[in-house]
C-alpha positions as CSV (number, residue, x, y, z in Angstrom):
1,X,0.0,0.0,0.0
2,X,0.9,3.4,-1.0
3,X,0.3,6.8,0.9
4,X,0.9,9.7,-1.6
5,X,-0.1,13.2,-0.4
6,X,-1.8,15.6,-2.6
7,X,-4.5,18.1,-1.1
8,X,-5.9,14.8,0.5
9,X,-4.3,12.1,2.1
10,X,-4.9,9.2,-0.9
11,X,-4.5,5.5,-0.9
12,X,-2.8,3.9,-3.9
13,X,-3.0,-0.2,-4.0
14,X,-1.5,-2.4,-6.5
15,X,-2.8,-6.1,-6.9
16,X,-1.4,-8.4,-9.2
17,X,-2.2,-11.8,-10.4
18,X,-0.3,-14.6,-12.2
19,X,2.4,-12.0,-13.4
20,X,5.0,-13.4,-15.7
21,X,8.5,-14.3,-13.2
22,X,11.8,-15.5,-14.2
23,X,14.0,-17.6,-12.5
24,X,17.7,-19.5,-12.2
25,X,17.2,-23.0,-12.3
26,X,19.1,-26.1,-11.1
27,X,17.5,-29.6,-11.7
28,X,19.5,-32.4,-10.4
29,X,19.1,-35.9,-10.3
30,X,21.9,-37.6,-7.5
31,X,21.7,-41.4,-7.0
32,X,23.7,-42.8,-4.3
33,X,25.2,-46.1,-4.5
34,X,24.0,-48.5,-1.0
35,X,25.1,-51.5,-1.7
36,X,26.0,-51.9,-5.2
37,X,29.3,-53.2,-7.3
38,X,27.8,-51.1,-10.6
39,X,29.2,-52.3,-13.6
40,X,27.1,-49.2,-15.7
41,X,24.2,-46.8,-14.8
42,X,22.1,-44.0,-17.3
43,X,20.5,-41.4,-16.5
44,X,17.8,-39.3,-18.2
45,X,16.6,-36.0,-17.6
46,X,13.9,-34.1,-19.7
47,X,15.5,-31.0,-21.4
48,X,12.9,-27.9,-21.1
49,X,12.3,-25.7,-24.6
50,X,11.3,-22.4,-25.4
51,X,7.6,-22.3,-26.4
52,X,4.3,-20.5,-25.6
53,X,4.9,-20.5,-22.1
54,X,8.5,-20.2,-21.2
55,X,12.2,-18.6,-22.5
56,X,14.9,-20.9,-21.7
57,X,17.7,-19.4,-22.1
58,X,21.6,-20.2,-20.8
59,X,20.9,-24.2,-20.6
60,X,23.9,-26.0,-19.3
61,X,24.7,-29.6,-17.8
62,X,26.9,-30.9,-16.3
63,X,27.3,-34.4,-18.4
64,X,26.2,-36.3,-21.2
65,X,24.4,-35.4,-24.4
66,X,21.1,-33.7,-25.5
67,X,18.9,-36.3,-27.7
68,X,16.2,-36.0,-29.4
69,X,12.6,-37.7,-28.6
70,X,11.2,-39.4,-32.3
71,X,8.5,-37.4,-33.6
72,X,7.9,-34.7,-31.1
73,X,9.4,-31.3,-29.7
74,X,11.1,-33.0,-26.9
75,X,14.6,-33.5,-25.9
76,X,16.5,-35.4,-23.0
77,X,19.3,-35.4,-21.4
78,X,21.4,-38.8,-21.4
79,X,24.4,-39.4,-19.2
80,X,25.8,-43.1,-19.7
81,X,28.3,-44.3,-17.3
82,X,30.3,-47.5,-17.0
83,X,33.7,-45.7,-15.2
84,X,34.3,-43.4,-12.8
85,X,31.2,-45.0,-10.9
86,X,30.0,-44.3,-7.4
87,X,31.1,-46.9,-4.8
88,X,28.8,-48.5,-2.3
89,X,28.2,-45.4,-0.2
90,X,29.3,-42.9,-2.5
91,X,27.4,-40.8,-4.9
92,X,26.6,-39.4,-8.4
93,X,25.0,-36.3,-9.4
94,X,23.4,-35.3,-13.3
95,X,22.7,-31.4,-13.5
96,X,21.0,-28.7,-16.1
97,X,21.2,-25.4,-15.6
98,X,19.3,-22.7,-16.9
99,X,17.5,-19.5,-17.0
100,X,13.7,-19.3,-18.0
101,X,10.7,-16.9,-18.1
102,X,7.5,-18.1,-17.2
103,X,4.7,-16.8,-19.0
104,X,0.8,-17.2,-17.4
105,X,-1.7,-17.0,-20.5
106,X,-5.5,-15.9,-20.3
107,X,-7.1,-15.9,-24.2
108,X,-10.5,-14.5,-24.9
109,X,-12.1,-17.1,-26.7
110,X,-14.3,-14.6,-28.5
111,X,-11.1,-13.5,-30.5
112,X,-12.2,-16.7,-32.9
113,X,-14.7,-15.2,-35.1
114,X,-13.8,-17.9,-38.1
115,X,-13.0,-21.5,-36.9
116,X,-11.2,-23.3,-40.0
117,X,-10.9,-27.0,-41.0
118,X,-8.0,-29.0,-40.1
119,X,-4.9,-29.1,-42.9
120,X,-4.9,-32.8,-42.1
121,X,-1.4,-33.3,-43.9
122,X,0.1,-31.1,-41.5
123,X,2.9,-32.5,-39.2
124,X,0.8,-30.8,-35.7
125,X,-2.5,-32.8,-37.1
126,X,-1.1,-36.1,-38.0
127,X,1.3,-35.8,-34.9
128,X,-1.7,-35.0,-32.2
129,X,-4.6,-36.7,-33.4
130,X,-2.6,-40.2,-33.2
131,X,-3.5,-43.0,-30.8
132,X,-0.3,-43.5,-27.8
133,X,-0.5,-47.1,-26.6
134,X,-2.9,-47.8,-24.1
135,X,-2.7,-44.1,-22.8
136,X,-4.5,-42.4,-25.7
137,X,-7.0,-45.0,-27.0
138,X,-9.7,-43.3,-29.0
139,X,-10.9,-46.8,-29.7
140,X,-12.2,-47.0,-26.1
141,X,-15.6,-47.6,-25.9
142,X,-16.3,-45.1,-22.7
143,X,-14.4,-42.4,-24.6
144,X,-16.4,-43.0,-28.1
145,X,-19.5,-43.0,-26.4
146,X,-18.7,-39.6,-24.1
147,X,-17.3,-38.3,-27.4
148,X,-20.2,-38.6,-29.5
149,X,-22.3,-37.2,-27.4
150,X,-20.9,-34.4,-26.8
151,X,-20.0,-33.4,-30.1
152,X,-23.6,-34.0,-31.1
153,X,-24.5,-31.0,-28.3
154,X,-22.0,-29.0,-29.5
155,X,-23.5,-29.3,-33.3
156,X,-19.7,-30.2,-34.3
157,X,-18.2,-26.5,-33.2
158,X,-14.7,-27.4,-32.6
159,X,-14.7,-24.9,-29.8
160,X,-18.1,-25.7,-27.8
161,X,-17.2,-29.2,-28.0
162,X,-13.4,-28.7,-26.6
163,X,-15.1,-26.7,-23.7
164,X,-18.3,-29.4,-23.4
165,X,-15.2,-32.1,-22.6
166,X,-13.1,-29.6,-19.9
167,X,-16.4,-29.3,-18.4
168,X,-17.8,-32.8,-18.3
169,X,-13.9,-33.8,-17.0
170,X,-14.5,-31.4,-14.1
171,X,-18.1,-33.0,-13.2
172,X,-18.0,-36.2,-13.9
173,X,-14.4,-37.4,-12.5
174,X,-12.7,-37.0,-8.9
175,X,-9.1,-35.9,-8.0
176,X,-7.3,-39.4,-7.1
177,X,-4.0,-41.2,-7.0
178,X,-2.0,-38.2,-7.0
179,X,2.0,-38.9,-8.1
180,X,1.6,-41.8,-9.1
181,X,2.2,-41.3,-13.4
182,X,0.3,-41.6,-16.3
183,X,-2.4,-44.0,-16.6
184,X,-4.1,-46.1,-19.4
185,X,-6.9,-44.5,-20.1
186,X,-9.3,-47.3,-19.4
187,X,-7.6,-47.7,-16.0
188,X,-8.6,-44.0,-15.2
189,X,-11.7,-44.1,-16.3
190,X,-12.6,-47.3,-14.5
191,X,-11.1,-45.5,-11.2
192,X,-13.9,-42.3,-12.0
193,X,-10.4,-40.0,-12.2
194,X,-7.0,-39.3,-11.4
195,X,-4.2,-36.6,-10.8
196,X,-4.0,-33.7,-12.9
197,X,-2.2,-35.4,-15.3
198,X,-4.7,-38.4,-16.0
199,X,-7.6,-36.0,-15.9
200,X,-5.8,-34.1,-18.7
201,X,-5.5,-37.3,-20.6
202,X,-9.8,-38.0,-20.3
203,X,-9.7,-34.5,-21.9
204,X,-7.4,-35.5,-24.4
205,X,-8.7,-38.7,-25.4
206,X,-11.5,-37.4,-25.8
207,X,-10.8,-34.5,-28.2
208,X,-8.7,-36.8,-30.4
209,X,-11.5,-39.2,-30.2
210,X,-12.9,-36.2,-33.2
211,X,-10.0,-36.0,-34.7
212,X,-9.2,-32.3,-32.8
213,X,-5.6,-32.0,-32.2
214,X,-4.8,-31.9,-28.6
215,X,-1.6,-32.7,-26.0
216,X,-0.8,-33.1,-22.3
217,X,1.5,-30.0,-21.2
218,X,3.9,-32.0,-18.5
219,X,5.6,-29.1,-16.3
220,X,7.4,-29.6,-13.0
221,X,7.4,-26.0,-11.0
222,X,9.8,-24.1,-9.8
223,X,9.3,-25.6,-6.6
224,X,9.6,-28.8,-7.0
225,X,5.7,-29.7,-7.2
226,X,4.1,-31.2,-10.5
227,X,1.1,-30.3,-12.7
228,X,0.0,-31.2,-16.0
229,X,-2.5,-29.4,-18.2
230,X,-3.6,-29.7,-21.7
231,X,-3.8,-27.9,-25.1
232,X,-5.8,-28.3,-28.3
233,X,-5.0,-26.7,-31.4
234,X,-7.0,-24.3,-33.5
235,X,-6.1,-24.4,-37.2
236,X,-4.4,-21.0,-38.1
237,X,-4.6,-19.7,-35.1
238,X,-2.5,-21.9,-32.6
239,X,-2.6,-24.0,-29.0
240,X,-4.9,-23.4,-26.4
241,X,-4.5,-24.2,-23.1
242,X,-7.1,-26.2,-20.6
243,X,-6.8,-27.1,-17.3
244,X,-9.5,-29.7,-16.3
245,X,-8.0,-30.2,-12.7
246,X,-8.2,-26.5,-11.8
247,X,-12.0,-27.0,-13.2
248,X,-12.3,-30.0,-10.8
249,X,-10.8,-28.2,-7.7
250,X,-12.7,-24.8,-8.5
251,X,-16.2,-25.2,-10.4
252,X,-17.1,-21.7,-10.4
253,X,-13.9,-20.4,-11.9
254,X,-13.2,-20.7,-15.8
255,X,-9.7,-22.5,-16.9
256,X,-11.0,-23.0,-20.5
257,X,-7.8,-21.2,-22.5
258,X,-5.8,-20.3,-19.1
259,X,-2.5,-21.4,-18.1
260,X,-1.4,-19.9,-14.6
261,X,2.1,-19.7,-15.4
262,X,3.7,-21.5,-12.6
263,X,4.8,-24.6,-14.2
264,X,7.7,-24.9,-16.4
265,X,7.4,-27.5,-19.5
266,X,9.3,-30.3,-19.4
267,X,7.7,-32.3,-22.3
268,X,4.5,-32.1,-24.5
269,X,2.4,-35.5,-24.8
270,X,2.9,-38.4,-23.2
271,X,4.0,-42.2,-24.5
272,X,7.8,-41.6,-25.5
273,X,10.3,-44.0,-26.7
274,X,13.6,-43.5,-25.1
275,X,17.1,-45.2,-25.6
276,X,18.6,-46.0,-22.2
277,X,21.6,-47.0,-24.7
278,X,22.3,-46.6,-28.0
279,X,20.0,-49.1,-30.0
280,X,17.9,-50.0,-26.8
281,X,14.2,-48.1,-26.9
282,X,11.9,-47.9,-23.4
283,X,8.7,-46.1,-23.7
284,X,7.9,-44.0,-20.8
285,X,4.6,-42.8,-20.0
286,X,5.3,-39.1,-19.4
287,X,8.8,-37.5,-19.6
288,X,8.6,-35.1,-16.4
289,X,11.6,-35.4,-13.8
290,X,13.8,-38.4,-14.5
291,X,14.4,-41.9,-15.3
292,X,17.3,-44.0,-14.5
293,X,19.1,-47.5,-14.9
294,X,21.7,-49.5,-13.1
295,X,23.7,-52.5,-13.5
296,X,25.6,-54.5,-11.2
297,X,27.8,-57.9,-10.2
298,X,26.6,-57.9,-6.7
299,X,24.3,-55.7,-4.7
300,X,21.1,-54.5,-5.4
301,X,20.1,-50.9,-4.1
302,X,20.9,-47.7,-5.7
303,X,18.6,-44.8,-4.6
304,X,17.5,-41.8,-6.6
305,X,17.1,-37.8,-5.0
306,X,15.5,-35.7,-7.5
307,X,16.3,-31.9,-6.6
308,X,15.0,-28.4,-8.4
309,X,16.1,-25.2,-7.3
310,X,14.8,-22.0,-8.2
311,X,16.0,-18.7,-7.5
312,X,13.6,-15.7,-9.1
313,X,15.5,-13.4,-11.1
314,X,12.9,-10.9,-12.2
315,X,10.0,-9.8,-9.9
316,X,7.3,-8.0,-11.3
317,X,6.7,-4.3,-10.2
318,X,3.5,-3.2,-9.8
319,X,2.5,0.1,-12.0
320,X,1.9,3.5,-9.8
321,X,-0.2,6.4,-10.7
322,X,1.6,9.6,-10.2
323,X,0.3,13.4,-11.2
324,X,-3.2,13.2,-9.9
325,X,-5.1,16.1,-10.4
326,X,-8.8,17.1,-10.2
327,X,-9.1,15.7,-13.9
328,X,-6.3,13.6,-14.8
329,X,-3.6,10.7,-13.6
330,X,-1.0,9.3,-15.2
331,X,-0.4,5.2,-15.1
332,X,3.7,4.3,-15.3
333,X,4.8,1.0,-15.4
334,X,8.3,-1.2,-16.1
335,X,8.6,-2.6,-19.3
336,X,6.6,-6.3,-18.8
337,X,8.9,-9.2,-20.3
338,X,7.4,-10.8,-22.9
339,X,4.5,-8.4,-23.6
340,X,4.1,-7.6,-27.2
341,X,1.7,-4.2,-26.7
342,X,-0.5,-3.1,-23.5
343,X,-3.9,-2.7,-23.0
344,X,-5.1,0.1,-20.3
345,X,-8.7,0.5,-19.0
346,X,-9.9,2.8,-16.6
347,X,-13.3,2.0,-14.3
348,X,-14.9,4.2,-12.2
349,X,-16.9,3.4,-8.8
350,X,-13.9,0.2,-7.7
351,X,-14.2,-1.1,-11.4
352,X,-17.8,-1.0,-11.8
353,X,-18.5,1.5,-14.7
354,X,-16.0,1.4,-17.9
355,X,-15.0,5.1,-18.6
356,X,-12.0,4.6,-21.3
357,X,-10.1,1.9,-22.9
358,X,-6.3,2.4,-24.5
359,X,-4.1,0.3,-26.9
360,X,-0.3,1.3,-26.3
361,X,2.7,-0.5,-28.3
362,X,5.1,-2.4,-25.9
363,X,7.5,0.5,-26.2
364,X,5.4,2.8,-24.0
365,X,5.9,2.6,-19.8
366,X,3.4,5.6,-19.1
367,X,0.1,7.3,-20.0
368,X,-2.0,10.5,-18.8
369,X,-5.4,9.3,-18.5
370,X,-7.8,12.8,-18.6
371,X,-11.5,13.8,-18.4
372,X,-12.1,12.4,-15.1
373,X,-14.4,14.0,-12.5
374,X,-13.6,15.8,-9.4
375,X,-13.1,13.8,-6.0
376,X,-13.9,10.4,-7.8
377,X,-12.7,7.5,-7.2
378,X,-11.6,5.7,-10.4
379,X,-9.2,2.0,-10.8
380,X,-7.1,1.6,-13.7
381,X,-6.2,-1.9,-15.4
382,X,-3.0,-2.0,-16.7
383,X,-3.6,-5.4,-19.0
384,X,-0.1,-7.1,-20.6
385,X,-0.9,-8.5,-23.9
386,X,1.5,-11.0,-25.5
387,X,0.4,-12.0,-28.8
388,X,1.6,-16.5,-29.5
389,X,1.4,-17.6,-33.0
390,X,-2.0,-15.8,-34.2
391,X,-3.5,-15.7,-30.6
392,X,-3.4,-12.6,-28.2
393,X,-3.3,-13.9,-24.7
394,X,-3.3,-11.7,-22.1
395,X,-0.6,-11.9,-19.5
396,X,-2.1,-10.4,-16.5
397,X,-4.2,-7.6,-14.6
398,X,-2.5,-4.9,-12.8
399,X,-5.0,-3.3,-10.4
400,X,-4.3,0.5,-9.0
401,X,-7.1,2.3,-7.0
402,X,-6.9,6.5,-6.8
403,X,-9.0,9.0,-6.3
404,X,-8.9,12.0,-7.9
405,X,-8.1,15.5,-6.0
């Protein structure tokens, strides 16, 4: 809370939600050799990349090599040992390092005003309208039968029927079995639900089930907790996140194209093959923290410590409102990571009336805001917008409350 003195005595608050934060990042994996006589080990960790809703920037490690996961955006990280191995007792430590901005993304669905048909020789539709295993199975008969019911409500609009299935996720399936992976899909929905990851995967299952393209978004946050949403794509316009668990845990919000911007992505989809060694593939449900192997004469305990560290490197400052007169304020602001142009809208009566609304370019850190009335109390919205792919998203809300002199 601010105290600025003019004539009066006013009261200047700033709240802000969800703001875009950077951090430094360690993420370690350290296995420590009980009683072992290892002969070799691997180790895997997921390797993050920039997309809609992080930088990564300055990625390091500390061994191995960077692979790429067959036909998707993923990478790993692959450290193979068979010298310099930990003895019983000792241990061994795989790190990445690097630097990454977090972006949180609301999008205004009405922005669509033309929803297009798929290009269906596209690498995103054949990629993400694919059956994975047992874990997306469009052939299920729950899921066809959930499915075609739905679309038939939504009157095949791509849209209503995305947002019929994050809704019927959120009312028809509980919050279970939390940490404990990816499922088969029959195994979740004969449990009536799962973690946030398995309920993203009902979601999913069920808009590849009409040939929508759709993903999980696996993310580990900066504090070491996990969540997993999901996206779908809209043709020439781009990926749009859903978060059925969020849905589940609060039924009067609205997480239909929302991403809160707390998670960083460690891999899209789920269902991977990986290669422990060269020429040896293991699928693994979902690429999120790590996977290891070890192989020894004698012995037969080796434990794992998975580690993240975070330490923020860019806080967001709230905007102020300075040169308040009987008529007119001026909004300033730092220069918002990430944003592309801002949008500023000023309410009268604690954000009940809308008096004005302004477009600036991302250039601009202030505006006078005029015509206002005498001893009035007014709030202005200082709105981020980052525009992703042919989407505008918005960012965040800055709140400031004044009252005119």
């Amino acid at each position: 809370m601010r105290r600025i003195l003019f004539v009066y005595v006013l009261m200047i608050t700033a709240i802000t939600l969800n703001a875009q934060q950077s951090y430094e990042i360690t993420n370690s994996l350290t296995l420590k050799n009980q009683n072992c006589e290892l002969t070799k080990m691997t180790i895997i960790l997921p390797v993050p990349q920039s997309n809609n809703y992080q930088e990564i920037t300055n990625f390091k490690y500390s061994s191995g090599e960077v692979l790429d996961v067959e036909n998707s955006n993923n990478q790993y990280l692959r450290d193979l040992k068979t010298s310099g191995l930990p003895s019983k007792g000792d241990s061994y430590s795989l790190t990445e390092n690097f630097n990454i901005t977090l972006y949180p993304m609301y999008i205004d669905m009405k922005q669509f005003k033309k929803i297009y048909p798929y290009n269906t020789q596209s690498e995103i539709y054949k990629r993400y309208t694919t059956n994975k295993g047992e874990y997306i199975d469009t052939s299920n008969p729950r899921i066809k039968e959930i499915s075609d019911n739905l679309w038939n409500e939504s009157k095949g609009n791509i849209i209503d029927y995305a947002r019929l299935c994050y809704e019927h996720v959120g009312a028809n399936y509980k919050y279970l079995n939390p940490n404990t992976g990816i499922h088969k899909i029959a195994a979740i929905l004969s449990a009536g639900g799962g973690d946030c990851g398995n309920l993203a995967s009902i979601f999913v299952n069920l808009l590849r089930a009409k040939q929508i393209p759709a993903r999980h978004i696996v993310t580990v946050r900066p504090n070491g907790t996990f969540h997993v949403w999901a996206d779908f794509y809209l043709e020439k316009y781009g990926w749009i996140p859903v978060d059925a668990n969020m849905k589940l845990d609060h039924p009067e919000g609205d997480y239909f194209g929302y991403c809160r911007g707390d998670g960083i992505v460690m891999s899209e989809d789920v269902y991977h093959p990986i290669e422990p060694r060269p020429g040896q593939t293991f699928n693994t449900a979902i690429l999120q923290n790590f996977l290891y192997w070890y192989w020894c004469n004698a012995g037969t305990k080796v434990m794992a410590t998975h580690h993240i560290e975070s330490k923020p490197i860019q806080l967001p400052t709230d905007p102020v409102v300075s040169d308040i007169g009987s008529s007119k304020a001026t909004l300033e602001w730092k220069e918002i990571k990430g944003a592309t142009d801002y949008r500023i809208k000023l309410y009268e009566k604690n954000g009940k009336v809308l008096i004005q609304t302004k477009n600036v370019k991302a250039t601009k850190t202030h505006i006078s805001l005029k015509n206002m009335k005498l001893m009035t109390e007014y709030t202005i919205q200082l709105i981020p917008i980052r525009r992703v792919e042919n989407i505008e998203t918005q960012m965040d809300i800055y709140n400031v409350h004044f009252k005119t002199v």
